[in-house]
VOLUM-793272 format. One record per residue (C-alpha): x, y, z; residue in one letter. Coordinates in steps of 0.001 Angstrom, whole numbers, plus 524288, in hexadecimal, padded with zeros to 5 digits. Layout:
N
NODE    c1    c2    c3 rest
NODE     X     Y     Z    a
...
//
This chain:
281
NODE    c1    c2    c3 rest
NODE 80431 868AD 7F9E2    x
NODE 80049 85A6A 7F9D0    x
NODE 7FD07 85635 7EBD9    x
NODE 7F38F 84937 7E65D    x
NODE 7F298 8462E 7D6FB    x
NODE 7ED32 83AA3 7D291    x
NODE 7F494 83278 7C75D    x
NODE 7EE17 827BF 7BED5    x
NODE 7F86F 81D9D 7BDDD    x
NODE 7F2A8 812D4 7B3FD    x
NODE 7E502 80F83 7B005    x
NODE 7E4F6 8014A 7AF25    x
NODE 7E190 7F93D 7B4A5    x
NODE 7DA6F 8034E 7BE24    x
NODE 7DC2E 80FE7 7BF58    x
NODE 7E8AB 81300 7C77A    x
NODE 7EA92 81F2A 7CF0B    x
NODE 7F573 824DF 7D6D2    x
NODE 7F400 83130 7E176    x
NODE 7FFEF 8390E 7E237    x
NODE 80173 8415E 7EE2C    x
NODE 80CB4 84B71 7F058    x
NODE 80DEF 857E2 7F6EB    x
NODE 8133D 8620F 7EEAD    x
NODE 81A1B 86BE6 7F8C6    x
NODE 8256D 86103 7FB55    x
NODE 831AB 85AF8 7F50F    x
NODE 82DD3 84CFE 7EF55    x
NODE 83481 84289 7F532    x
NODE 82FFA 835CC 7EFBC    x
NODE 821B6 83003 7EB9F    x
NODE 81A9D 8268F 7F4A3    x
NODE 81415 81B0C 7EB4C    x
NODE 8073F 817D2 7F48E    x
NODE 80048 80D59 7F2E4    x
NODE 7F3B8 80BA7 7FC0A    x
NODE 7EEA6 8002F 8054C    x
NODE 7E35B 7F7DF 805D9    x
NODE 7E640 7E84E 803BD    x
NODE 7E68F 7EAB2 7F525    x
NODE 7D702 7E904 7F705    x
NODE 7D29A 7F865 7F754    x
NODE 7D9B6 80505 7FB9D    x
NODE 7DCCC 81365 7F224    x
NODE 7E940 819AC 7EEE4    x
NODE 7E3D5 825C8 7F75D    x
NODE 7E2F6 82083 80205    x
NODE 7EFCD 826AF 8097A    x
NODE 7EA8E 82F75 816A6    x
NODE 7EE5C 83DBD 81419    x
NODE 7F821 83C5D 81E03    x
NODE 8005E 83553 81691    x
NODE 80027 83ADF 80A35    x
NODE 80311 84A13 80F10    x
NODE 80DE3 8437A 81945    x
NODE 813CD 83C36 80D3A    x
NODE 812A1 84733 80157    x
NODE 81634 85262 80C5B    x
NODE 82368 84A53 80E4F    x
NODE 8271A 84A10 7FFDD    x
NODE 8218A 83E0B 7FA88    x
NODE 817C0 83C78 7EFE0    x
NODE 80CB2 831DB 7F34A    x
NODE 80652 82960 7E600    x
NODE 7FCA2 82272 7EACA    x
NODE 7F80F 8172E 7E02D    x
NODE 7EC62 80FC4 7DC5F    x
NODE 7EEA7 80069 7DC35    x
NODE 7E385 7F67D 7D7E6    x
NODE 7DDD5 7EF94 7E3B7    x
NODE 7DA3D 7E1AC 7E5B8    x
NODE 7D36D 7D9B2 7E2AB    x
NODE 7D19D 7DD49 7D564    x
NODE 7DF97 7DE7A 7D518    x
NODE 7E8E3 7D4E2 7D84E    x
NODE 7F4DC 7D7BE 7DFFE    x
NODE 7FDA2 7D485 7D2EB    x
NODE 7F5CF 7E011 7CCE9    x
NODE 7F5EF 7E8E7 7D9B8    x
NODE 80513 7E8A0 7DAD3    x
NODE 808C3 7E925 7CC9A    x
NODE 7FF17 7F75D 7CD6C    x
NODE 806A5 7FC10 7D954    x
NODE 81411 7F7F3 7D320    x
NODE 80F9F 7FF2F 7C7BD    x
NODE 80B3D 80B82 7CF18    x
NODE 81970 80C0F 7D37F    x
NODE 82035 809FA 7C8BA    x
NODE 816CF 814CC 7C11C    x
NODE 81E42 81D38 7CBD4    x
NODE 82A77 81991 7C8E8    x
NODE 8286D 81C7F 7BB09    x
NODE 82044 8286C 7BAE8    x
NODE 823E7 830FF 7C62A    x
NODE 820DD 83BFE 7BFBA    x
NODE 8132D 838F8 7C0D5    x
NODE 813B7 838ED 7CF39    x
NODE 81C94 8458A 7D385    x
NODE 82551 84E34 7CDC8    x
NODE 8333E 845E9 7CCA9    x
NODE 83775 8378C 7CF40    x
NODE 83594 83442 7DEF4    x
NODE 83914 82820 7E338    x
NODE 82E49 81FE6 7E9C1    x
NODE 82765 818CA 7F48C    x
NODE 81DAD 80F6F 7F79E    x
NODE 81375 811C7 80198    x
NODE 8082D 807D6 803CF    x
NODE 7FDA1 805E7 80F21    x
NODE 7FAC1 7F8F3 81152    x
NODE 7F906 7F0A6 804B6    x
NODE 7FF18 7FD1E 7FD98    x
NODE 80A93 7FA25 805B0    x
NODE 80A50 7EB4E 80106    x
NODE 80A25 7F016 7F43F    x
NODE 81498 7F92C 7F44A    x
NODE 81E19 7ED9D 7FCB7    x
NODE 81AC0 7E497 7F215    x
NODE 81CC1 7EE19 7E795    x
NODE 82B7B 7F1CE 7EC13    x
NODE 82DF0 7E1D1 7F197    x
NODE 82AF7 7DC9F 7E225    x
NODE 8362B 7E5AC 7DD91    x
NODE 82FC2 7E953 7CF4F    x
NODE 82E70 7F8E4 7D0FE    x
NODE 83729 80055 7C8ED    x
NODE 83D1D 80798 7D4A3    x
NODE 83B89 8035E 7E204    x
NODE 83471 80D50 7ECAA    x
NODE 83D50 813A3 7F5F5    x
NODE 834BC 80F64 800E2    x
NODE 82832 80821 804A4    x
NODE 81E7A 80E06 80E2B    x
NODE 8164A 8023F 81385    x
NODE 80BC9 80640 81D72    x
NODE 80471 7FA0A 821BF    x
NODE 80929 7F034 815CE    x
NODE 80C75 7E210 8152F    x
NODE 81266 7D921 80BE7    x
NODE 808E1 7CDA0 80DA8    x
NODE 81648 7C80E 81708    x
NODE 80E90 7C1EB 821A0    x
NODE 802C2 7B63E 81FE1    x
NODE 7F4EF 7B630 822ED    x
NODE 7F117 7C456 824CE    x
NODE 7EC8B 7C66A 81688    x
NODE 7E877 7B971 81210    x
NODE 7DFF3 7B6DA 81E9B    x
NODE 7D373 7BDD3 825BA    x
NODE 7D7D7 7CC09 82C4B    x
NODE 7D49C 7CB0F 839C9    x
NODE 7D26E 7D9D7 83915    x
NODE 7CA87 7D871 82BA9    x
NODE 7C1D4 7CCDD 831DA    x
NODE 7BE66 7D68B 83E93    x
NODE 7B7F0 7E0B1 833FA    x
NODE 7AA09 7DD88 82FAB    x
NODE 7AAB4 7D22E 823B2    x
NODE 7ABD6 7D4A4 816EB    x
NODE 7A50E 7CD08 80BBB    x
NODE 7ACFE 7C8B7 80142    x
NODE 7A12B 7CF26 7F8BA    x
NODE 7A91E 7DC50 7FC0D    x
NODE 7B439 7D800 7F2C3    x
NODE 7AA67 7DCE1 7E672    x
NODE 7ADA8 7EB1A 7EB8B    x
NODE 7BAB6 7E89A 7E42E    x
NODE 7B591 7E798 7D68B    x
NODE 7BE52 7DFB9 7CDEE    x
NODE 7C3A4 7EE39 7C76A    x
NODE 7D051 7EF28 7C8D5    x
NODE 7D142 7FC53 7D38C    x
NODE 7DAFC 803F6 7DB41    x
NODE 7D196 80A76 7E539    x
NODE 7C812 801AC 7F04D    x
NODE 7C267 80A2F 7F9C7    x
NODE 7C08D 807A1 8076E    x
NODE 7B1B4 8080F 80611    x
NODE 7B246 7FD73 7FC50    x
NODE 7BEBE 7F470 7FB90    x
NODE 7C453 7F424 808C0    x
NODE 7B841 7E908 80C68    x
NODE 7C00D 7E0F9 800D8    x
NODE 7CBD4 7E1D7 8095D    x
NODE 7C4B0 7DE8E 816B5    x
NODE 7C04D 7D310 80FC8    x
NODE 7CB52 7CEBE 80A7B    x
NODE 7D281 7D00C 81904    x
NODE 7C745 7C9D6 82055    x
NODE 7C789 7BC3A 81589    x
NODE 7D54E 7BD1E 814E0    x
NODE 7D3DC 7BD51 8063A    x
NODE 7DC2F 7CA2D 803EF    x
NODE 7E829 7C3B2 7FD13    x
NODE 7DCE3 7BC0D 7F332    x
NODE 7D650 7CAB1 7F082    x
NODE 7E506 7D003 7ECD5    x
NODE 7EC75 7C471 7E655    x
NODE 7E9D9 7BA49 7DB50    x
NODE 7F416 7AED2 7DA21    x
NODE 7F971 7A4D6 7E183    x
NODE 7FC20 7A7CC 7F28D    x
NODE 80AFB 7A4F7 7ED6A    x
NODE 80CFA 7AFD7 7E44F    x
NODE 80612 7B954 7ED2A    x
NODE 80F75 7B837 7F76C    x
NODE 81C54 7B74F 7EE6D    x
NODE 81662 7C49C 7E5A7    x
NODE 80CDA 7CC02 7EEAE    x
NODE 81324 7CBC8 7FCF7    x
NODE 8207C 7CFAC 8029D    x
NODE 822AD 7C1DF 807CD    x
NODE 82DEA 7C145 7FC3C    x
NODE 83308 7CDA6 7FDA4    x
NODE 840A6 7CED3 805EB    x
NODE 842D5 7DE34 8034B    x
NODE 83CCE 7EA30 7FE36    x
NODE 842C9 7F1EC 7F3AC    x
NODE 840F0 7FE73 7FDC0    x
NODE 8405C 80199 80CD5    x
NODE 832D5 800DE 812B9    x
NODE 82A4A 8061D 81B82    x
NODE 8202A 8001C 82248    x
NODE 816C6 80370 82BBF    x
NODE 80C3E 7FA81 83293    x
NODE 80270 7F9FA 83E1B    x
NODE 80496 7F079 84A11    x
NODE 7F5A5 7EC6C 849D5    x
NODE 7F3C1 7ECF0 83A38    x
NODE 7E57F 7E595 83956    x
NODE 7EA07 7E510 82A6A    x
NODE 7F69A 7E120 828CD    x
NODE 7FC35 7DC68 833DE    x
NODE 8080C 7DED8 83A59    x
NODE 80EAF 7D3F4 83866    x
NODE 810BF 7D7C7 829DF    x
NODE 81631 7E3F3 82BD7    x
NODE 81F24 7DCBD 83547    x
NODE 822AA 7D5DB 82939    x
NODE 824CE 7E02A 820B4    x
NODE 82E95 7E5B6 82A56    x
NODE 83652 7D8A2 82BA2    x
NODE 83897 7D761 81B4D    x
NODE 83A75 7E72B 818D2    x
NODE 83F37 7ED01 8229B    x
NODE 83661 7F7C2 822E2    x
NODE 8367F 80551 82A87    x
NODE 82BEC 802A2 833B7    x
NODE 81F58 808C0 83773    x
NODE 81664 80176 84319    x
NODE 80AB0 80814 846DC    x
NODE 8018E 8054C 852BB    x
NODE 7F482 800BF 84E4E    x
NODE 7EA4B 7F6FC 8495B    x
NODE 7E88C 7FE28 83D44    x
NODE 7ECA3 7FABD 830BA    x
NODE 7EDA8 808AA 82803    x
NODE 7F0BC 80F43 83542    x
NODE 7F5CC 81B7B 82E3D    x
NODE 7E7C2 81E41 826DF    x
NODE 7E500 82638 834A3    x
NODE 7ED6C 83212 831BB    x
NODE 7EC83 83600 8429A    x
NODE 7F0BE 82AC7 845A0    x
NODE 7FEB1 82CBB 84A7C    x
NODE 80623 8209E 844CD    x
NODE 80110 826E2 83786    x
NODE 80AD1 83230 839A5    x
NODE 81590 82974 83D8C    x
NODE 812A8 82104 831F9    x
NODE 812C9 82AE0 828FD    x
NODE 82033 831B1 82F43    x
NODE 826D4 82662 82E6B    x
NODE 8234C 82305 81DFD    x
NODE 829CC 82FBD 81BAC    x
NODE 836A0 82C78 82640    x
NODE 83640 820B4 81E8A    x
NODE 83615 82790 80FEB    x
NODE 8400A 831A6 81347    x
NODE 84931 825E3 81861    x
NODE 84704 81EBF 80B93    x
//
């Protein structure tokens, strides 16, 4: 029987939840440390399709989803220090999560899957993962496609920088589609996305915040990516590949969180191969 509880991890300086998902009926065999996408701009630690979760938990794998404070309120110093912390308040209290000590992996979507490479590339987590599940994520490794207008972004109706007050200046972990994914738009059609994110000079943000310095990962990888990504293209995954070595996961399609439709077929594959890929590791 598939199983959710809810766990308050801190309360400053926000609120921070994390979603624990496990089935019950099965033998545990490790806990999946998920961390959600959105270009650090909006997005929800629920926002895994059902698929995934009963394909994962059903296999023997607890899921925590956390909460992580989003830009640009936060700063990408603050945003990586919370998800650092999240693991490491794994590491320490396990109990809290499920019933013995399972060693973990990270799973992110998109900029949860930046966050989770850069997490395990800086090297300061009291015990490395045993794996990193990447679906769509980059490392910043190629130039120009986030510090320059989206031709994607530009081809959807404009947004007004006037949008950007739907952000508040609260520090939050939760921007809903309805109201914080026009902040992202606009910072993809201006090109402005790194400036919403990051404070401090264009030198320390590629030495601290990108994989450019990073010549191994403390784990084995997986990595999936669309041919046609109108996000983040193609070229980065590429990238990703030539550094890490990854297992590799290509789907057919022009769309960036392809697995979001549950019918469509590379979806299953996807989600077969994560678990090939966790029973390997």
């Amino acid at each position: 029987m598939q199983e959710k509880k809810e766990l308050l991890i801190c309360s400053t300086p926000y609120l921070k939840f994390a979603t624990v998902y496990s089935d019950t009926d099965v033998t545990l065999k490790a806990c999946i440390l998920y961390f959600h996408g959105g270009g650090l701009l909006y997005g929800q630690r629920d926002d895994l399709p059902p698929l995934h979760i009963e394909r994962m938990t059903k296999a023997g794998y607890v899921i925590v989803s956390y909460d992580y404070p989003l830009a640009p309120a936060a700063k990408l110093d603050m945003i990586l220090d919370d998800v650092c912390s999240s693991i490491a308040h794994y590491v320490e209290h396990p109990g809290l999560y499920c019933e013995g000590e399972l060693p973990f992996y990270l799973w992110g979507r998109s900029a949860g899957a930046y966050l989770c490479l850069l997490a395990a590339a800086q090297g300061d987590l009291p015990t490395a993962p045993k794996g990193i599940l990447s679906y769509y994520g980059y490392g910043f490794l190629c130039d120009n496609w986030f510090q320059m207008p989206s031709d994607y972004y530009c081809s959807l109706p404009p947004v007004d920088a006037s949008y950007l007050s739907n952000a508040g200046t609260d520090i939050r972990a939760s921007g809903g589609l309805e109201t914080h994914y026009s902040i992202y738009v606009y910072a993809r059609q201006t090109g402005c996305w790194r400036s919403l994110i990051y404070e401090g000079r264009e030198k320390y943000f590629y030495l601290d915040y990108t994989l450019r310095t990073c010549i191994s990962l403390p784990c084995p990888l997986f990595c999936a990516h669309s041919t046609n990504d109108p996000d983040v293209p193609y070229a980065e995954y590429l990238e990703l590949c030539s550094r890490f070595n990854p297992r590799q996961f290509i789907a057919a399609g022009s769309t960036h969180d392809f697995d979001r439709d549950e019918k469509n077929p590379f979806t299953q594959r996807l989600l077969e191969e994560s678990l090939a890929f966790l029973l390997d590791t």
